[in-house]
DOMAR-549559 format. One line per field, with one value per atom (N, C-alpha, C): x, y, z; atom name; chain; residue number from 1. Coordinates in nm, 3 decimals. Each point is the difference from the previous one (the first is absolute). Layout:
N
u	c(X | ...) $
v	c(Y | ...) $
w	c(Z | ...) $
site	c(CA | ...) $
unit	c(A | ...) $
pos	c(NUM | ...) $
// end
This chain:
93
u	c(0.084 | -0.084 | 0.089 | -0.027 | 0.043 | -0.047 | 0.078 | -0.032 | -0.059 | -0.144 | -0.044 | 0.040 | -0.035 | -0.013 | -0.025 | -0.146 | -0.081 | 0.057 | 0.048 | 0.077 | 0.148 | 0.018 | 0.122 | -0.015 | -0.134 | -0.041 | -0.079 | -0.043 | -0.013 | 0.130 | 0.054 | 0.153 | 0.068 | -0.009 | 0.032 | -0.076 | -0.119 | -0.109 | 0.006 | 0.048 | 0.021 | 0.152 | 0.058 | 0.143 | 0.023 | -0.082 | 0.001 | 0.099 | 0.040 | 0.090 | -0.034 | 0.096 | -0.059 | 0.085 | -0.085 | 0.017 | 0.101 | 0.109 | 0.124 | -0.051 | 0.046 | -0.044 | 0.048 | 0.120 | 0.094 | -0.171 | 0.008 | -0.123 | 0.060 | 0.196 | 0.006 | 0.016 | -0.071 | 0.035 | -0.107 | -0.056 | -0.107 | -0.057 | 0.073 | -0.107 | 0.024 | -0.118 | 0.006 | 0.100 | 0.080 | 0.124 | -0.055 | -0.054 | -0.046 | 0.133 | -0.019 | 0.137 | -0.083 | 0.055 | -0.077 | 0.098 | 0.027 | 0.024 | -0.028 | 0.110 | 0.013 | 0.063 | -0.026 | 0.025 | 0.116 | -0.076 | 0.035 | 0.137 | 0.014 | 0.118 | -0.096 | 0.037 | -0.048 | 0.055 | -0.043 | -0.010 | -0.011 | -0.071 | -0.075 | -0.069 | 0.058 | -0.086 | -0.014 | -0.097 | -0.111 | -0.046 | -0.065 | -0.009 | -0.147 | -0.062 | -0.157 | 0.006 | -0.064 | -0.004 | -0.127 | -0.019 | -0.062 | -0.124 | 0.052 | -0.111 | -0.061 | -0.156 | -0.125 | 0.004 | 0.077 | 0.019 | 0.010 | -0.004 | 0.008 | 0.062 | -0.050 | 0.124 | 0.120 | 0.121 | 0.126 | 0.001 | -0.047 | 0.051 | 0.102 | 0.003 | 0.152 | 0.039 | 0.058 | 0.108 | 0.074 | 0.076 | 0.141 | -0.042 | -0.120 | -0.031 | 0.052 | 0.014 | 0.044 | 0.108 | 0.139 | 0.108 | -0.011 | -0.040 | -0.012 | -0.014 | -0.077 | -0.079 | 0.131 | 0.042 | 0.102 | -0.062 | -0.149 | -0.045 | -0.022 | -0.046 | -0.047 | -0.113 | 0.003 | -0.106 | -0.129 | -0.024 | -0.118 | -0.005 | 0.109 | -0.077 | -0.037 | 0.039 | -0.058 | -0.113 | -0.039 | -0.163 | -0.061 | 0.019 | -0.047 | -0.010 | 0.073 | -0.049 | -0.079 | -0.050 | -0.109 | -0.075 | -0.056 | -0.081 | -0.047 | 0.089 | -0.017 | 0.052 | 0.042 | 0.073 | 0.099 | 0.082 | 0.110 | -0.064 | 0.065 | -0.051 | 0.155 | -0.036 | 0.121 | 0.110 | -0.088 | 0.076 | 0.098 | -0.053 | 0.026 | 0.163 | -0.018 | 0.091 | 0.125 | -0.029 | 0.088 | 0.108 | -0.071 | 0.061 | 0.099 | -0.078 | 0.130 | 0.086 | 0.016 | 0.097 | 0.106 | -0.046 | 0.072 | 0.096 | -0.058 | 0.025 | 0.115 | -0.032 | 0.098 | 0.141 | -0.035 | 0.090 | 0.002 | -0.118 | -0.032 | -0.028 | -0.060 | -0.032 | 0.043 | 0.116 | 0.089 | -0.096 | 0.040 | -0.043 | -0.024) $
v	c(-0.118 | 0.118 | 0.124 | 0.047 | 0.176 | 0.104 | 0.060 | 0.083 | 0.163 | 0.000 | 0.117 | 0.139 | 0.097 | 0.152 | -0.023 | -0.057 | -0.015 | -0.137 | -0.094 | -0.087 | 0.044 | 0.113 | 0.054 | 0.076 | 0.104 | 0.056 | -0.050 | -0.165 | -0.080 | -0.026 | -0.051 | -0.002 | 0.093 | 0.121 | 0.149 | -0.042 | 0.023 | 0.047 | -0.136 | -0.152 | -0.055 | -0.033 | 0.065 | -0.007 | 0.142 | 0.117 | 0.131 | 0.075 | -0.031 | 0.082 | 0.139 | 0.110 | 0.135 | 0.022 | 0.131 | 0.031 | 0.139 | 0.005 | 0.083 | 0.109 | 0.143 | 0.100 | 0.049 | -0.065 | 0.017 | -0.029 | 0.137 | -0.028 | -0.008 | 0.008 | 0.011 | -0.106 | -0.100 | -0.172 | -0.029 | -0.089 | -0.027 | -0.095 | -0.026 | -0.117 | 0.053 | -0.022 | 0.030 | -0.077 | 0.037 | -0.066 | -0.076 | -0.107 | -0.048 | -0.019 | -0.022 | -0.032 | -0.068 | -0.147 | -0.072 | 0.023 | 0.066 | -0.028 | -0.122 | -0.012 | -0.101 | 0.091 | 0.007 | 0.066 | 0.132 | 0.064 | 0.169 | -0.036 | -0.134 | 0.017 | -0.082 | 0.106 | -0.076 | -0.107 | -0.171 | -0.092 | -0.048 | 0.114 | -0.063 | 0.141 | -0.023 | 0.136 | -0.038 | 0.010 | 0.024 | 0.096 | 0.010 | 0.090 | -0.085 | 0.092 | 0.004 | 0.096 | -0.064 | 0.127 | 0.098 | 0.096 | 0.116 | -0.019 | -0.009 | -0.031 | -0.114 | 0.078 | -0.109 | -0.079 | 0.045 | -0.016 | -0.176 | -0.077 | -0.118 | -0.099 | -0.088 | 0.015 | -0.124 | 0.030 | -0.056 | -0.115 | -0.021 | -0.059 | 0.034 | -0.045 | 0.053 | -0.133 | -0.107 | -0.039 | 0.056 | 0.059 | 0.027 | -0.019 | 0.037 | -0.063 | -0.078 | -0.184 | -0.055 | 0.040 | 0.033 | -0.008 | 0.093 | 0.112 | 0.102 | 0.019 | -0.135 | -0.051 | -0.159 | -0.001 | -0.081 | -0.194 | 0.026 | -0.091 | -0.093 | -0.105 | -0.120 | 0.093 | -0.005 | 0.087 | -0.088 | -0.136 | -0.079 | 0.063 | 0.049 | 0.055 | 0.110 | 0.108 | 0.134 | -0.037 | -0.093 | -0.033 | 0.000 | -0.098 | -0.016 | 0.118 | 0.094 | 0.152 | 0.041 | -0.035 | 0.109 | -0.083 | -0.124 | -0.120 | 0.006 | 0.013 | -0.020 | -0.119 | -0.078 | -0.144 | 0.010 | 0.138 | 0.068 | 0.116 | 0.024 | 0.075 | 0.098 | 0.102 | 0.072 | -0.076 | -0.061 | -0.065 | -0.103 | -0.055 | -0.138 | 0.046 | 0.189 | 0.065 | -0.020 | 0.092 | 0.020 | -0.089 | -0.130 | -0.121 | -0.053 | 0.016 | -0.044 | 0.104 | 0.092 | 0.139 | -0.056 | -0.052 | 0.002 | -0.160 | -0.073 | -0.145 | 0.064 | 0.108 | 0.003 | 0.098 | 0.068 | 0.065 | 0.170 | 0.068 | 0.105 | 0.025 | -0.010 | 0.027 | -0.032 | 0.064 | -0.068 | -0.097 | -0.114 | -0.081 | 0.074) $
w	c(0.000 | 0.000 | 0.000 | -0.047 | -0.032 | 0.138 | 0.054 | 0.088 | -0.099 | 0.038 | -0.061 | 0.086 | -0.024 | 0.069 | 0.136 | -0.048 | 0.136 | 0.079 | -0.062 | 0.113 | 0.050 | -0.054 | 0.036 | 0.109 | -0.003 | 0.133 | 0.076 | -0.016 | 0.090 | 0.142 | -0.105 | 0.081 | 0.083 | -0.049 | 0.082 | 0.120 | 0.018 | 0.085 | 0.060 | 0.016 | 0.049 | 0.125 | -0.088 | 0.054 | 0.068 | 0.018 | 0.037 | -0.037 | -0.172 | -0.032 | -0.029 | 0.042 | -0.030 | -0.154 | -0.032 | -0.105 | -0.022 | -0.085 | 0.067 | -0.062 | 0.022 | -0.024 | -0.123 | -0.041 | -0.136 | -0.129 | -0.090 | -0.104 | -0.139 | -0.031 | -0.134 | -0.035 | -0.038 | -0.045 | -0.061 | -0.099 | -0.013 | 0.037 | 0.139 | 0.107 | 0.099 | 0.089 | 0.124 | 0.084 | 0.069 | 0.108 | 0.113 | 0.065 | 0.147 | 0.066 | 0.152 | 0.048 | 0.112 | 0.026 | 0.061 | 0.137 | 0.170 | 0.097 | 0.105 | 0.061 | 0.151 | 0.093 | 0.129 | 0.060 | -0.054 | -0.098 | -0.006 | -0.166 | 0.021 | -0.133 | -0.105 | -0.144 | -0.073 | -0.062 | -0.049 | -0.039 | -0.112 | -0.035 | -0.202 | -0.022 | -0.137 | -0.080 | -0.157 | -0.049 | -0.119 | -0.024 | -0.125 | -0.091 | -0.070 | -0.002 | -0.031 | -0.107 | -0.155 | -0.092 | 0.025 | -0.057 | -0.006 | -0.080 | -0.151 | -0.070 | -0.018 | -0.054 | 0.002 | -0.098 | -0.070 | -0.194 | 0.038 | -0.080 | 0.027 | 0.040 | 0.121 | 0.136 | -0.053 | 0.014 | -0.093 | 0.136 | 0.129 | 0.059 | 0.080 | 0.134 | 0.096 | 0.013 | -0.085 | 0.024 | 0.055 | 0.043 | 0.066 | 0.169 | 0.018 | 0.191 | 0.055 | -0.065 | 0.093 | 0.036 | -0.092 | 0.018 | 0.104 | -0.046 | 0.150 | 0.106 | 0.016 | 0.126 | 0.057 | -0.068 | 0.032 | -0.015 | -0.071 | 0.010 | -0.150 | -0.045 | -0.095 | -0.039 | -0.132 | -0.092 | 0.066 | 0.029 | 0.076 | 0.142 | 0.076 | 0.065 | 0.047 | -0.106 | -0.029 | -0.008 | -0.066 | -0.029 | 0.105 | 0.089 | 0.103 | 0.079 | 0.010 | 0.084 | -0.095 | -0.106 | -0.084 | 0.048 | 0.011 | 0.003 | 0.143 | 0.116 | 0.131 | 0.071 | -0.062 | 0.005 | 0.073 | 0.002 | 0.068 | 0.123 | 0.055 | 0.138 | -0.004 | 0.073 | 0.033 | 0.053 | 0.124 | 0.103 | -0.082 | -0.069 | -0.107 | -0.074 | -0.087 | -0.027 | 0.084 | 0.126 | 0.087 | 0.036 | 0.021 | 0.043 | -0.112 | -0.145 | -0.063 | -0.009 | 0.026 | -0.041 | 0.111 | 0.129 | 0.107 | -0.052 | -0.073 | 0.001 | -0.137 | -0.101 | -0.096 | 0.072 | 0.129 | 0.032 | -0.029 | -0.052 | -0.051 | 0.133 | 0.130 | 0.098 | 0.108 | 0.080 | 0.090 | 0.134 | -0.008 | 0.177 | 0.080) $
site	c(N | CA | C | N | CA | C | N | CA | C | N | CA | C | N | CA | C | N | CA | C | N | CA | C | N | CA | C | N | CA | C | N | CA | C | N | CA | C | N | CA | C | N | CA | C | N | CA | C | N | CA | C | N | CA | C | N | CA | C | N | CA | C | N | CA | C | N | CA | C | N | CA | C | N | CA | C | N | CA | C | N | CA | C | N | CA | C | N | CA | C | N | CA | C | N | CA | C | N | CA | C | N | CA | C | N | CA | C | N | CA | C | N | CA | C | N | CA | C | N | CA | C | N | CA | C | N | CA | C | N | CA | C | N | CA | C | N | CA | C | N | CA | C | N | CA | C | N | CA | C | N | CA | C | N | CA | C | N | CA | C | N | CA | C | N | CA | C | N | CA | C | N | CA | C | N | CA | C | N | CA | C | N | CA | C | N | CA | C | N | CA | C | N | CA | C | N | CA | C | N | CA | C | N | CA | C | N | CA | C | N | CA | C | N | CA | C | N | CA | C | N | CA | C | N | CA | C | N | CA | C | N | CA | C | N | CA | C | N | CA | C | N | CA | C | N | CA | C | N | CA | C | N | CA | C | N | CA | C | N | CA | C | N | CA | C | N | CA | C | N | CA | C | N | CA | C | N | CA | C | N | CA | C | N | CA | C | N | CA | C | N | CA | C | N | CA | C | N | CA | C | N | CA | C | N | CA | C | N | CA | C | N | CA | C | N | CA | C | N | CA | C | N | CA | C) $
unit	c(A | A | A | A | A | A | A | A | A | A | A | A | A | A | A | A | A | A | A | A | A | A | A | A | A | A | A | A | A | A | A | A | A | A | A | A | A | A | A | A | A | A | A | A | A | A | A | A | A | A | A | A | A | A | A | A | A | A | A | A | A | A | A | A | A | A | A | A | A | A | A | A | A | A | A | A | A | A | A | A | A | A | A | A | A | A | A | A | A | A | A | A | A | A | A | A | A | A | A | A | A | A | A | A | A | A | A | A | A | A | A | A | A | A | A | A | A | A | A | A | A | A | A | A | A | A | A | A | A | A | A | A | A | A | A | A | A | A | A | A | A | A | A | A | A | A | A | A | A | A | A | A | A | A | A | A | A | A | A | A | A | A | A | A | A | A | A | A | A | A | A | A | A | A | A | A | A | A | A | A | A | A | A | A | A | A | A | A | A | A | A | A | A | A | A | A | A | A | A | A | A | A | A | A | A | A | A | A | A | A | A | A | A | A | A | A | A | A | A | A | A | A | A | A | A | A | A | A | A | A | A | A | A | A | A | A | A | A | A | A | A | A | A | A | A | A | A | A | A | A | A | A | A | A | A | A | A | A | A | A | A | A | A | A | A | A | A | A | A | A | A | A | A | A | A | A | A | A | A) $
pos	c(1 | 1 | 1 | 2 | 2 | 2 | 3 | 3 | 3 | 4 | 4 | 4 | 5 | 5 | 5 | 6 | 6 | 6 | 7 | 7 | 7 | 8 | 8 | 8 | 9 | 9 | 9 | 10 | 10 | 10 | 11 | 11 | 11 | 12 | 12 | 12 | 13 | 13 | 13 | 14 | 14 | 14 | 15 | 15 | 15 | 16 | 16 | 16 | 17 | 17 | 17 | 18 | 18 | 18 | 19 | 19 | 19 | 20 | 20 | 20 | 21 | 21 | 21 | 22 | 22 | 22 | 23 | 23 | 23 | 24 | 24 | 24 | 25 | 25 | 25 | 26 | 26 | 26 | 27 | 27 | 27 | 28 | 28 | 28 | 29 | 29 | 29 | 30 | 30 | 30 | 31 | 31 | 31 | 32 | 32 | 32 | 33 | 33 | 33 | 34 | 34 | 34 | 35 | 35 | 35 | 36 | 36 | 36 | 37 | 37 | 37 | 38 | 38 | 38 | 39 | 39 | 39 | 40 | 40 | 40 | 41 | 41 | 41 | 42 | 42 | 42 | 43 | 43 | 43 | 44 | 44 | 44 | 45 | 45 | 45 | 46 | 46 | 46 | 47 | 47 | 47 | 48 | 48 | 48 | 49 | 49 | 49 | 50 | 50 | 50 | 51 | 51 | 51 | 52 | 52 | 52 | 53 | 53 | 53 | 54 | 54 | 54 | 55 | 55 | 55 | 56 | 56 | 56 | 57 | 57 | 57 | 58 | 58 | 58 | 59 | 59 | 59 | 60 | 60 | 60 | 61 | 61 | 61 | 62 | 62 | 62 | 63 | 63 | 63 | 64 | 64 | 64 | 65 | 65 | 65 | 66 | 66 | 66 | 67 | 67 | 67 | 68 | 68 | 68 | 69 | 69 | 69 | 70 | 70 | 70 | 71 | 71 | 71 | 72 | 72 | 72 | 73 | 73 | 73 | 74 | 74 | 74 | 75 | 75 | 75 | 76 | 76 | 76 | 77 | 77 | 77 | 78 | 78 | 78 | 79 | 79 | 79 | 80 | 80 | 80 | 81 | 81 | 81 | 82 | 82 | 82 | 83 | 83 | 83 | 84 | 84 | 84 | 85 | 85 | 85 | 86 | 86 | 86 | 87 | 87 | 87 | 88 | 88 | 88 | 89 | 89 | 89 | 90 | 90 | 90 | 91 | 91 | 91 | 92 | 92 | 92 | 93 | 93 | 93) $
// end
């Protein structure tokens, strides 16, 4: 499955990434935090024009394009995130 727009700002709004204030790009910047440092950051395009897909998420997310899915899907949980970030070492013990 293809991560659309809207499963892209599924994922934001799941993972409570904020959105950086930087506006010259033509995607929006998220920056996903753990206690105050950020972890992962993506890029959400702008236009409605017809959606190309955000492939580039998982890598961003440090995760298996299956289970990017699963945070659009719900199959994945934050908590679910977290744990592997900590298990890949992105998130110190």
């Amino acid at each position: 499955m293809s991560i659309t727009k809207d499963g892209a700002k599924t994922i934001a709004d799941k993972l409570h990434a904020t959105l950086s204030p930087k506006k010259n790009r033509p995607h929006d910047l998220y920056h996903v935090r753990h206690n105050g440092r950020i972890i992962a950051s993506f890029g959400i395009r702008r236009s409605s024009k017809r959606d190309k897909g955000h492939g580039h998420i998982p890598a961003a997310l440090h995760v298996s394009p299956h289970q990017a899915d699963g945070l659009v899907e719900c199959n994945v949980s934050e908590q679910d995130w977290l744990s592997l970030m900590k298990e890949k070492g992105i998130i110190p013990s």
